[in-house]
N, C-alpha and C positions, 0 to 999 in steps of 0.2 A: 507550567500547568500540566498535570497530568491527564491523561488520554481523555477523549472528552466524547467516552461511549457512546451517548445520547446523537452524536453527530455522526461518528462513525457508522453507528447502528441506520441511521437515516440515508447517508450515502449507500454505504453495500443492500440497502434496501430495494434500490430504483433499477436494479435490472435482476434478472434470473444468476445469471453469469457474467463475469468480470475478464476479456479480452486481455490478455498481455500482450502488449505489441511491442514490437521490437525496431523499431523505425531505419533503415538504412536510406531512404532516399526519401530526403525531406519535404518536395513536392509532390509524395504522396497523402502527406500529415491532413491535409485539409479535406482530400475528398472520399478518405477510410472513414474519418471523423465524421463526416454526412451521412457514409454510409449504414454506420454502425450505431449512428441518434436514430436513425429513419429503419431504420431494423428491427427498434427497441430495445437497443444494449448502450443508454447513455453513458453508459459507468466504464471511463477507460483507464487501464493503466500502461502509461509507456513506461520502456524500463529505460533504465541509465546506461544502457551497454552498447550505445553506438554515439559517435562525434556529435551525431544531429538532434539524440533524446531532448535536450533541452531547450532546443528552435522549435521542435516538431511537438511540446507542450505545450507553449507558448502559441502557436497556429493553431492547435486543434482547442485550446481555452477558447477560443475565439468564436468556436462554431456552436451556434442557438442550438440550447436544449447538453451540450458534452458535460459531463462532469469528468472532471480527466484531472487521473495523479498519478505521480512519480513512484515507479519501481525498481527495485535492484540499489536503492539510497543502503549509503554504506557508511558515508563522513559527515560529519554536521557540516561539512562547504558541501555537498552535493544538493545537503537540504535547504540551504541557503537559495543556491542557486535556481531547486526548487519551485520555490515561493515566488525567487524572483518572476522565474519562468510564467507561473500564472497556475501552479498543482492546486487542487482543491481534497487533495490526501498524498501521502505517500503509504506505502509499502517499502519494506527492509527485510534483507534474507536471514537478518540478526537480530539481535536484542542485547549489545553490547552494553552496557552502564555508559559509557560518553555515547552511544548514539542516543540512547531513553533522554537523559540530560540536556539533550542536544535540541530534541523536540520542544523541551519543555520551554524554549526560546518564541517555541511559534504558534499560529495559533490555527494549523493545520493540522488537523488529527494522522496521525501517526499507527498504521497498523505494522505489527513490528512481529519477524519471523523466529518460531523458538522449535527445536527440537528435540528438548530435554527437560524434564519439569523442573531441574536447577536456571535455566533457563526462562521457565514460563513464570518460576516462583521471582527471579532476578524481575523479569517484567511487571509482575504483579506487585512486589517490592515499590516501583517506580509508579505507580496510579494506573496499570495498564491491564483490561479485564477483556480485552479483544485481541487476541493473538494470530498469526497463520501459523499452520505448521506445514515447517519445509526442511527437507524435501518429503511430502507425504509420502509417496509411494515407496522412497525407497528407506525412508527410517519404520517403517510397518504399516502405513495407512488405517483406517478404521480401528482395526484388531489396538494398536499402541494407545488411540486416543481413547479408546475407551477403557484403558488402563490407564490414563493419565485422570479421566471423569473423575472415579472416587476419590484420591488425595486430594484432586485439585478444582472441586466443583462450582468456583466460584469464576473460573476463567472459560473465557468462549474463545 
């Protein structure tokens, strides 16, 4: 199934700002995840760059009101494990063809990282009309995307 915007667009809706969290110690997972529903920034995303990413999704799914998905997915076993976890989105620093493909297994919207419009066109190829671009600042921020707008004005 390709990206299923409608949903995406509803998630990155429900806060101002999107948290990356990078979790090193897992008995933190639960009372950052309070802290930052009761803040008003339901919308979290932990990345995959620490042993405990995948426990500390699974605890923070748990907490009334988190919306909480998986950042830094790179493999379709990352995304797998994902889902298992309890993600209600991932994030990707890429937009490889087997990761696009990979998604289309789940039924977890997928926002997927491009910094090239060979790239964004690859995604958009695959049903995918919500991109991040990464790394913003240092591929040109602003100034790039909005040279990327004309060609490419059907992707967000």
């Amino acid at each position: 199934m390709p990206q299923d915007a409608a949903a995406l667009r509803q998630t990155l809706s429900l806060a101002p700002v999107i948290p990356v969290i990078i979790i090193n110690d897992v008995s933190q997972a639960r009372p950052l995840a309070e802290a930052l529903v009761a803040g008003g920034l339901p919308v979290l995303e932990v990345t995959l760059r620490t042993a405990h990413a995948l426990q500390a999704i699974e605890i923070m799914a748990k907490v009334p009101g988190a919306v909480v998905g998986s950042g830094t997915v790179r493999t379709p076993l990352q995304m797998g494990h994902s889902v298992d976890a309890g993600c209600q989105f991932m994030v990707s620093p890429g937009a490889s063809p087997r990761l696009l493909e990979a998604a289309e297994e789940h039924r977890i919207p997928l926002l997927p990282g491009i910094g090239t419009p060979t790239e964004a066109m690859t995604a958009s190829e695959h049903g995918y009309s919500f991109l991040k671009f990464f790394p913003a600042e240092a591929l040109g921020g602003v100034k790039v995307l909005k040279a990327y707008a004309s060609p490419l004005p059907d992707i967000t």
